[in-house]
MMTF fields as JSON, N, C-alpha, C and O atoms, coordinates in Angstrom:
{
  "mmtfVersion": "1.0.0",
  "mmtfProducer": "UNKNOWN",
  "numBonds": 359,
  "numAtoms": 360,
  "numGroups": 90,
  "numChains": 1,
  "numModels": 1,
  "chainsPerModel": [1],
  "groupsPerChain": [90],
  "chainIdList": ["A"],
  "bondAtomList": [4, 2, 8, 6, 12, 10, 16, 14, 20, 18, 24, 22, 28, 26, 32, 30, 36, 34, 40, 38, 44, 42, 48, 46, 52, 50, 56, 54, 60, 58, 64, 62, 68, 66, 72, 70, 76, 74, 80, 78, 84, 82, 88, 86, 92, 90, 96, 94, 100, 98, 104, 102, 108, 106, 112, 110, 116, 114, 120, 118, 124, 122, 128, 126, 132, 130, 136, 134, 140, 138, 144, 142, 148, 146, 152, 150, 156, 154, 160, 158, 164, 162, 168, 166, 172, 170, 176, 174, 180, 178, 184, 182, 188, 186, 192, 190, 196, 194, 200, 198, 204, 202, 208, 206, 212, 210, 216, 214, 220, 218, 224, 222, 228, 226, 232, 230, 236, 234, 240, 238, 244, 242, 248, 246, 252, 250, 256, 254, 260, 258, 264, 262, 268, 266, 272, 270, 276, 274, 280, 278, 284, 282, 288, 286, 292, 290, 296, 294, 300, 298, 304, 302, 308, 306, 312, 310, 316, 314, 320, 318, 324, 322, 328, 326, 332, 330, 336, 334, 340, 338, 344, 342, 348, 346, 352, 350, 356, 354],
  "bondOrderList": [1, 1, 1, 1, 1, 1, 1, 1, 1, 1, 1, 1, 1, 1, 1, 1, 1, 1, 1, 1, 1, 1, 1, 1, 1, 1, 1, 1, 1, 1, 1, 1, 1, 1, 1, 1, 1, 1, 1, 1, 1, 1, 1, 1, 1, 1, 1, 1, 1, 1, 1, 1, 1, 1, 1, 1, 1, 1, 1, 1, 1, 1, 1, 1, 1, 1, 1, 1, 1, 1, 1, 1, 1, 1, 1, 1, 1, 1, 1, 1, 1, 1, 1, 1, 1, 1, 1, 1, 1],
  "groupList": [{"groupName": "UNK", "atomNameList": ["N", "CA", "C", "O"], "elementList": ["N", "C", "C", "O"], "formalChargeList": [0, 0, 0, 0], "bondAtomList": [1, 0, 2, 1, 3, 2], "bondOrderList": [1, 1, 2], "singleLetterCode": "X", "chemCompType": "L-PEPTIDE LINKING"}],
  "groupTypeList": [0, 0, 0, 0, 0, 0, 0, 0, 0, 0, 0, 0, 0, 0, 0, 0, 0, 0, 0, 0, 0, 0, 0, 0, 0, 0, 0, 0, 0, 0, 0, 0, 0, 0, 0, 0, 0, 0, 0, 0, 0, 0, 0, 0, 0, 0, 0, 0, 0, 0, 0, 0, 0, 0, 0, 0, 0, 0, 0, 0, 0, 0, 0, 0, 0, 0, 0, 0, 0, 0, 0, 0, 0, 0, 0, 0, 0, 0, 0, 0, 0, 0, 0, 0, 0, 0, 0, 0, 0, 0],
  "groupIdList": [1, 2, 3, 4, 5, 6, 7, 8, 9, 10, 11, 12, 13, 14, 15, 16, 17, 18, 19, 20, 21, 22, 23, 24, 25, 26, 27, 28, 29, 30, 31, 32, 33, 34, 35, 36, 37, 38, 39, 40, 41, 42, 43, 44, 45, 46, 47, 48, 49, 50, 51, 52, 53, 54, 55, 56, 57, 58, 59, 60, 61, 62, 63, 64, 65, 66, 67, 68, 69, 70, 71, 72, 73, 74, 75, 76, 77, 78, 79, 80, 81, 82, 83, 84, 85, 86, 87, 88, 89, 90],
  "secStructList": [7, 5, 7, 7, 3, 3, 3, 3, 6, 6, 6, 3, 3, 3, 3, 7, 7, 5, 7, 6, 6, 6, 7, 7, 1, 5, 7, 7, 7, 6, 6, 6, 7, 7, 7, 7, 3, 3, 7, 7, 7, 7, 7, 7, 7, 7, 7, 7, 7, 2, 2, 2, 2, 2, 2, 2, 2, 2, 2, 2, 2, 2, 2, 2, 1, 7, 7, 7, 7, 1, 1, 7, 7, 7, 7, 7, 7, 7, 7, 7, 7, 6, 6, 6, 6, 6, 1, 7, 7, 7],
  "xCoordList": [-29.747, -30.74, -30.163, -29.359, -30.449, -29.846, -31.084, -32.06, -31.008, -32.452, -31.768, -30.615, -32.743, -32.92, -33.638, -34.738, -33.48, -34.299, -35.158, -34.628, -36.347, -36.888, -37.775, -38.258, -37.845, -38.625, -39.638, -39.422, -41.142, -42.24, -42.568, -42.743, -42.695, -43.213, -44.349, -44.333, -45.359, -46.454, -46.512, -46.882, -46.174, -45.874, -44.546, -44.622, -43.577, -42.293, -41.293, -41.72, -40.115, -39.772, -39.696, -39.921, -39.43, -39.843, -38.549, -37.589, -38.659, -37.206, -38.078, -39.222, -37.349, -37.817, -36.254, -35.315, -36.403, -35.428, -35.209, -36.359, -34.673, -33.937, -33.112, -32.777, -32.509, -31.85, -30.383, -30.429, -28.944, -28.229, -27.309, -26.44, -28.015, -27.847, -29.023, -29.256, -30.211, -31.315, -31.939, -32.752, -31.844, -32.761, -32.611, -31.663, -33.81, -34.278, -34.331, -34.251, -34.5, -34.51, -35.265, -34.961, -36.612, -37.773, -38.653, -38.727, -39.276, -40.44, -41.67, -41.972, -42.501, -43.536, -43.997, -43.989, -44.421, -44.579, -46.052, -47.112, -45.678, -46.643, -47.822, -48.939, -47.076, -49.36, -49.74, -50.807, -49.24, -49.985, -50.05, -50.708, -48.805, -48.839, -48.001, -47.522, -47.745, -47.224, -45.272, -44.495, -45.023, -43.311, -42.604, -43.07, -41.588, -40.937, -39.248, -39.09, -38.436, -37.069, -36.419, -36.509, -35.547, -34.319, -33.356, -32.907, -33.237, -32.299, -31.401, -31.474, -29.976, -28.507, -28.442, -29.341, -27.945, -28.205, -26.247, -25.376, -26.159, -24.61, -25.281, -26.274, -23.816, -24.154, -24.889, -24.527, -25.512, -25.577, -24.314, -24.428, -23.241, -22.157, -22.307, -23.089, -22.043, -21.771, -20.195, -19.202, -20.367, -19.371, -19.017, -19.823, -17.179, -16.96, -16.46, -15.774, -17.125, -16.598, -15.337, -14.543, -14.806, -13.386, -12.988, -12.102, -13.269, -12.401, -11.851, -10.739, -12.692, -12.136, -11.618, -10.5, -11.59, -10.618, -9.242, -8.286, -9.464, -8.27, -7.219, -6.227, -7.854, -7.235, -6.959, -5.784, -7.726, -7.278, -6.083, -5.245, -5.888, -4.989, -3.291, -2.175, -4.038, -2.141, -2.011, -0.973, -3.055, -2.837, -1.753, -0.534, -2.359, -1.673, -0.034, 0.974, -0.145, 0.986, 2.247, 3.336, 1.959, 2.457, 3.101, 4.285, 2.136, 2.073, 3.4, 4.031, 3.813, 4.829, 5.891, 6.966, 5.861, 7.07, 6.39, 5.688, 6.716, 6.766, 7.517, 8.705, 7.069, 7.683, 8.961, 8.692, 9.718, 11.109, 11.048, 10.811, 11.335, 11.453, 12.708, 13.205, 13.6, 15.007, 15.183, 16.309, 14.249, 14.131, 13.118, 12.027, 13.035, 11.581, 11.203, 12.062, 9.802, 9.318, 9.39, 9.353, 9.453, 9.457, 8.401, 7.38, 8.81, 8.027, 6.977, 7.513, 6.028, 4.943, 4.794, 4.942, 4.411, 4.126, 2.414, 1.633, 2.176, 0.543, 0.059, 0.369, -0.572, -0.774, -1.86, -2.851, -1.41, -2.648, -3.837, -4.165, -4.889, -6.206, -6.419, -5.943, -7.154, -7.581, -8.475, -8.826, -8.798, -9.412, -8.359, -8.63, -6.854, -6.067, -5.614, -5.143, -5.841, -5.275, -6.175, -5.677, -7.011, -8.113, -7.581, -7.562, -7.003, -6.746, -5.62, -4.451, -5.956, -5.304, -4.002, -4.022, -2.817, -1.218, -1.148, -1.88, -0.026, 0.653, 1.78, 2.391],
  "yCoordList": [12.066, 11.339, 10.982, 11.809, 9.741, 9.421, 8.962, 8.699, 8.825, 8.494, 6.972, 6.54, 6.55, 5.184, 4.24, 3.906, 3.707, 3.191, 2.193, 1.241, 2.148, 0.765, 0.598, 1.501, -0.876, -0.998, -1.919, -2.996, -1.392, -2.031, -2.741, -1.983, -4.453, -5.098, -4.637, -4.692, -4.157, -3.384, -2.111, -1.804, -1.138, 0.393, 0.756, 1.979, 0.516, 1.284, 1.59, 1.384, 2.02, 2.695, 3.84, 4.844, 4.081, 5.242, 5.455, 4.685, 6.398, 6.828, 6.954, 7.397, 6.421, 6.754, 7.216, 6.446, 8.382, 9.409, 8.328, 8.276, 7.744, 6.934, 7.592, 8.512, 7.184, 7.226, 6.352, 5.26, 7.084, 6.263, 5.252, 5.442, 3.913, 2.166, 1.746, 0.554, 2.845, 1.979, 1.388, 0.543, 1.542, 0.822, -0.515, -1.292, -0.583, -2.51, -2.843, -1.96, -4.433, -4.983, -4.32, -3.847, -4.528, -4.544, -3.777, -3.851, -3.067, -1.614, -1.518, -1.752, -1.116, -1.083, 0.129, 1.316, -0.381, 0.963, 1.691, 1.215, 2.827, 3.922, 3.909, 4.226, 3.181, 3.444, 1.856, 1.734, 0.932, -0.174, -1.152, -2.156, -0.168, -0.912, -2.45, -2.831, -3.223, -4.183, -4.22, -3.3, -5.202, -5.371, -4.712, -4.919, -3.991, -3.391, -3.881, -3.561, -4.386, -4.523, -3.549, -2.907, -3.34, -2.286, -2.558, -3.647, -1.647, -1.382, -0.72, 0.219, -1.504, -0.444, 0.65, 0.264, 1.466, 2.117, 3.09, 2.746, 3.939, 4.18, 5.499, 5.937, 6.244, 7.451, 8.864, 8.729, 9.739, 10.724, 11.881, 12.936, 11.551, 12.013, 13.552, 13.221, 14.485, 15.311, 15.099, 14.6, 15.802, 15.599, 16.568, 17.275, 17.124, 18.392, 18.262, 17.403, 19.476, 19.91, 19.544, 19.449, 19.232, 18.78, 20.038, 19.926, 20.959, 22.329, 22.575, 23.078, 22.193, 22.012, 21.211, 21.556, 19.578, 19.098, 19.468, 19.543, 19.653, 19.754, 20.605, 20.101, 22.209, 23.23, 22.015, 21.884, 21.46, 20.636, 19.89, 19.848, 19.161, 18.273, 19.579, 19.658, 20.218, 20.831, 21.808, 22.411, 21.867, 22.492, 21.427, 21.547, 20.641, 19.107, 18.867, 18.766, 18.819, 19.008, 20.093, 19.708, 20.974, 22.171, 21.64, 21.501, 21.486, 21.706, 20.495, 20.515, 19.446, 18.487, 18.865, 18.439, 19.615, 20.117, 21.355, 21.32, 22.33, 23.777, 24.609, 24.873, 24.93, 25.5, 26.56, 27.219, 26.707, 27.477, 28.499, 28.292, 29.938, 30.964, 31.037, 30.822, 31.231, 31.799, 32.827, 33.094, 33.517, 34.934, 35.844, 35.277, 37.214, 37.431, 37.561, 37.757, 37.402, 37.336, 39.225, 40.257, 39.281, 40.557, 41.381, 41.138, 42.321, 43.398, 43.508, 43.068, 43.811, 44.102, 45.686, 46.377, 46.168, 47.591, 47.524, 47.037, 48.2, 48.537, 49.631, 50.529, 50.19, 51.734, 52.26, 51.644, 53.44, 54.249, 54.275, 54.868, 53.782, 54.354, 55.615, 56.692, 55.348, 56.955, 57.941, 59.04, 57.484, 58.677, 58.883, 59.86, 58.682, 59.049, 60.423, 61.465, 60.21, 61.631, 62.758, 63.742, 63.143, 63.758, 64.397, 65.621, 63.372, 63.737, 65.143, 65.012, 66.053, 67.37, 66.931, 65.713, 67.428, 67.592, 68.402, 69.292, 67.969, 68.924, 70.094, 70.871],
  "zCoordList": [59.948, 59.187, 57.818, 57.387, 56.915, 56.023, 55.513, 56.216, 53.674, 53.021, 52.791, 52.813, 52.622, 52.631, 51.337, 51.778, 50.007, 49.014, 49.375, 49.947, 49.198, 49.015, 47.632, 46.949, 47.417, 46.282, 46.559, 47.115, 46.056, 46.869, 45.479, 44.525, 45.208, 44.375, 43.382, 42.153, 44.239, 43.455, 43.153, 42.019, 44.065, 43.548, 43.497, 43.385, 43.506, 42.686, 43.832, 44.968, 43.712, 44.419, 45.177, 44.501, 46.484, 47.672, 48.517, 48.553, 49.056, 49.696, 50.916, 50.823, 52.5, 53.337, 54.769, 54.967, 55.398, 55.895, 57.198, 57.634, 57.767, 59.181, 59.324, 58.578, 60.528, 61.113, 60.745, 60.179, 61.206, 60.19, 61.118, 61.968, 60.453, 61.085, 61.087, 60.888, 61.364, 61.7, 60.676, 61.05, 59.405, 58.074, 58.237, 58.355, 58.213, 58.425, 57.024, 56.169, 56.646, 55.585, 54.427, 53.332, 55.295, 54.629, 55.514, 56.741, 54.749, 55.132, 54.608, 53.438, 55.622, 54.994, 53.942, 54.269, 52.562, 51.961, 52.408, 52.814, 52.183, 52.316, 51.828, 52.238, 50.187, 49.514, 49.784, 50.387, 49.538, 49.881, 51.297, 51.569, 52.229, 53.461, 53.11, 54.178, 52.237, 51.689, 51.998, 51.741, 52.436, 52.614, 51.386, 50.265, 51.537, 50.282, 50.987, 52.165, 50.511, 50.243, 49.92, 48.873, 51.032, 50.729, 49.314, 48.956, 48.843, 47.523, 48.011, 48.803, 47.249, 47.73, 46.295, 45.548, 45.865, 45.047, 45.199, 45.998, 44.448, 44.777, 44.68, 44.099, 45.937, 46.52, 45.551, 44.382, 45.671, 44.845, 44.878, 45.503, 44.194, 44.115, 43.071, 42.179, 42.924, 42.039, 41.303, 41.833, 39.534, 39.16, 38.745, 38.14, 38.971, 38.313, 36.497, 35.944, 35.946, 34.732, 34.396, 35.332, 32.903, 32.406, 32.91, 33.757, 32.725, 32.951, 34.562, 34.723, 35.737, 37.017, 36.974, 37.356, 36.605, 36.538, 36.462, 37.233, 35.361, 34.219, 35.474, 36.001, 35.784, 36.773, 38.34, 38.682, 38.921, 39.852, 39.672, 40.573, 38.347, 38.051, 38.009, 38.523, 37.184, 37.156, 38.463, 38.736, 39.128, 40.926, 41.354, 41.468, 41.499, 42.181, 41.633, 42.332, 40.246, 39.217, 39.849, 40.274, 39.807, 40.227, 42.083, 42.392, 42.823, 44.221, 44.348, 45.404, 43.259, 43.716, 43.122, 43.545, 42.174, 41.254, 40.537, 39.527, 41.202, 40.878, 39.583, 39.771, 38.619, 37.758, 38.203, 39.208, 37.866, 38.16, 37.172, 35.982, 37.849, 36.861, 36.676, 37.782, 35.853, 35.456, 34.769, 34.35, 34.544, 33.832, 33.84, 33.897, 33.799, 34.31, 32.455, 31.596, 32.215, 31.122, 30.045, 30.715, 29.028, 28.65, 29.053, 29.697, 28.587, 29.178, 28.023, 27.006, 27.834, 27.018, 27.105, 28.113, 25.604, 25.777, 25.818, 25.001, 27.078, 27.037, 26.415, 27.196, 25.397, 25.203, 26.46, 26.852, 26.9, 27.784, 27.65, 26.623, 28.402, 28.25, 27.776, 28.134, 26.971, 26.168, 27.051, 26.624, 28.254, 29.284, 29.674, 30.371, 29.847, 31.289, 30.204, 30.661, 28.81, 28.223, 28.812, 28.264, 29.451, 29.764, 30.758, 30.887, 31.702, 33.375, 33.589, 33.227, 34.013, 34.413, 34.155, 33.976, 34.053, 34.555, 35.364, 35.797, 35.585, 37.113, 36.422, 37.156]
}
């Protein structure tokens, strides 16, 4: 099933659910019974955030030319969680 626009001269526009091929020109509307003309209208698309973008774009980036490591990066000193001082010794 696919929705379908029409716009009825006297009451406004109405969405009516067909079948998809079957939408005829022109329909009868609902509140006045009166011919209403199909309207094309553009799809209801969703849009993603700059921020998915952005991560999509350097996915893509990446996936054709892959960054090359030649070194492994330094080591960072982490200090210990201050509970693991707690934990028994052996």
């Amino acid at each position: 099933m696919a929705t379908y626009e029409y716009l009825c001269s006297r009451c406004g526009p109405f969405d009516v659910k067909l079948a998809i091929g079957t939408a005829p020109t022109a329909f009868g509307c609902p509140v006045c019974a009166g011919a209403a003309r199909r309207v094309y209208s553009s799809p209801g698309l969703t849009r993603t955030s700059h921020a998915v973008a952005a991560l999509r774009l350097q996915e893509e980036r990446a996936r054709e030319a892959p960054a090359v490591v030649s070194q492994l990066p330094p080591r960072r000193r982490v200090p210990p969680h201050p509970a693991l001082s707690r934990l028994p010794r052996p």
